[in-house]
C-alpha positions, -999 to 999 in steps of 0.1 A, spaced: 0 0 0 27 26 5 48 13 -23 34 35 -46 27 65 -24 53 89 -38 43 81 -74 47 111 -95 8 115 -99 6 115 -60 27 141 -59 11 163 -85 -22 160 -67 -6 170 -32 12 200 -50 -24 212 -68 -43 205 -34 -17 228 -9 -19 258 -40 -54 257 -35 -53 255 3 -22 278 6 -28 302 -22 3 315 -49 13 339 -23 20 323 8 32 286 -5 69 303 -16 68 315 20 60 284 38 87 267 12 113 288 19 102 284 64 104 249 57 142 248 38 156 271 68 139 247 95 155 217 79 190 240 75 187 250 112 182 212 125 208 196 104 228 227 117 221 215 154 227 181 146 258 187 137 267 207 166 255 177 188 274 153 176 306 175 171 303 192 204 321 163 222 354 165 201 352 205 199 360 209 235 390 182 236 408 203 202 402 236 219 419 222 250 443 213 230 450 240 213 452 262 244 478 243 256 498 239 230 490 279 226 506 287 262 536 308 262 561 280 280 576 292 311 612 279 318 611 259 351 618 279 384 654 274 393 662 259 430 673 285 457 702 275 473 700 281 510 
Protein backbone atom coordinates (compact mmCIF):
# COMPACT_ATOMS: atom_id res chain seq x y z
CA UNK A 1 0.00 0.00 0.00
CA UNK A 2 2.73 2.56 0.51
CA UNK A 3 4.80 1.28 -2.35
CA UNK A 4 3.37 3.54 -4.57
CA UNK A 5 2.67 6.47 -2.42
CA UNK A 6 5.33 8.90 -3.79
CA UNK A 7 4.28 8.08 -7.43
CA UNK A 8 4.71 11.08 -9.48
CA UNK A 9 0.79 11.51 -9.89
CA UNK A 10 0.55 11.51 -5.97
CA UNK A 11 2.69 14.06 -5.86
CA UNK A 12 1.10 16.26 -8.46
CA UNK A 13 -2.15 16.05 -6.70
CA UNK A 14 -0.62 17.03 -3.23
CA UNK A 15 1.19 19.98 -4.97
CA UNK A 16 -2.43 21.23 -6.81
CA UNK A 17 -4.31 20.45 -3.39
CA UNK A 18 -1.75 22.81 -0.94
CA UNK A 19 -1.86 25.82 -3.99
CA UNK A 20 -5.43 25.71 -3.48
CA UNK A 21 -5.33 25.53 0.29
CA UNK A 22 -2.24 27.83 0.56
CA UNK A 23 -2.79 30.21 -2.19
CA UNK A 24 0.26 31.51 -4.95
CA UNK A 25 1.28 33.91 -2.26
CA UNK A 26 2.02 32.29 0.77
CA UNK A 27 3.20 28.65 -0.52
CA UNK A 28 6.89 30.34 -1.65
CA UNK A 29 6.80 31.51 1.99
CA UNK A 30 6.01 28.42 3.76
CA UNK A 31 8.70 26.65 1.19
CA UNK A 32 11.32 28.78 1.88
CA UNK A 33 10.22 28.37 6.37
CA UNK A 34 10.40 24.90 5.70
CA UNK A 35 14.18 24.78 3.79
CA UNK A 36 15.60 27.14 6.85
CA UNK A 37 13.88 24.74 9.48
CA UNK A 38 15.46 21.71 7.91
CA UNK A 39 18.96 23.98 7.54
CA UNK A 40 18.68 25.02 11.19
CA UNK A 41 18.18 21.17 12.48
CA UNK A 42 20.77 19.57 10.39
CA UNK A 43 22.85 22.74 11.68
CA UNK A 44 22.12 21.47 15.44
CA UNK A 45 22.74 18.12 14.59
CA UNK A 46 25.81 18.72 13.73
CA UNK A 47 26.66 20.69 16.59
CA UNK A 48 25.53 17.68 18.78
CA UNK A 49 27.36 15.26 17.60
CA UNK A 50 30.60 17.53 17.10
CA UNK A 51 30.26 19.23 20.36
CA UNK A 52 32.11 16.30 22.21
CA UNK A 53 35.36 16.49 20.08
CA UNK A 54 35.20 20.53 19.91
CA UNK A 55 36.03 20.93 23.47
CA UNK A 56 38.96 18.19 23.56
CA UNK A 57 40.81 20.25 20.18
CA UNK A 58 40.22 23.62 21.88
CA UNK A 59 41.88 22.21 24.97
CA UNK A 60 44.31 21.30 23.03
CA UNK A 61 45.02 23.98 21.33
CA UNK A 62 45.17 26.16 24.37
CA UNK A 63 47.82 24.34 25.59
CA UNK A 64 49.82 23.94 22.95
CA UNK A 65 49.03 27.94 22.64
CA UNK A 66 50.57 28.70 26.16
CA UNK A 67 53.58 30.80 26.24
CA UNK A 68 56.08 28.01 27.95
CA UNK A 69 57.60 29.19 31.08
CA UNK A 70 61.18 27.92 31.79
CA UNK A 71 61.05 25.88 35.14
CA UNK A 72 61.81 27.93 38.45
CA UNK A 73 65.36 27.42 39.28
CA UNK A 74 66.18 25.92 43.03
CA UNK A 75 67.32 28.49 45.74
CA UNK A 76 70.17 27.45 47.30
CA UNK A 77 69.98 28.08 50.96
Amino acid sequence: MLDNLFTPTHLIIILVIALLVFGPRKLPELGKGLGEGLKGFKEGIKGITNSDPAPQQQQTIAKAEAPQQPPAATQAK
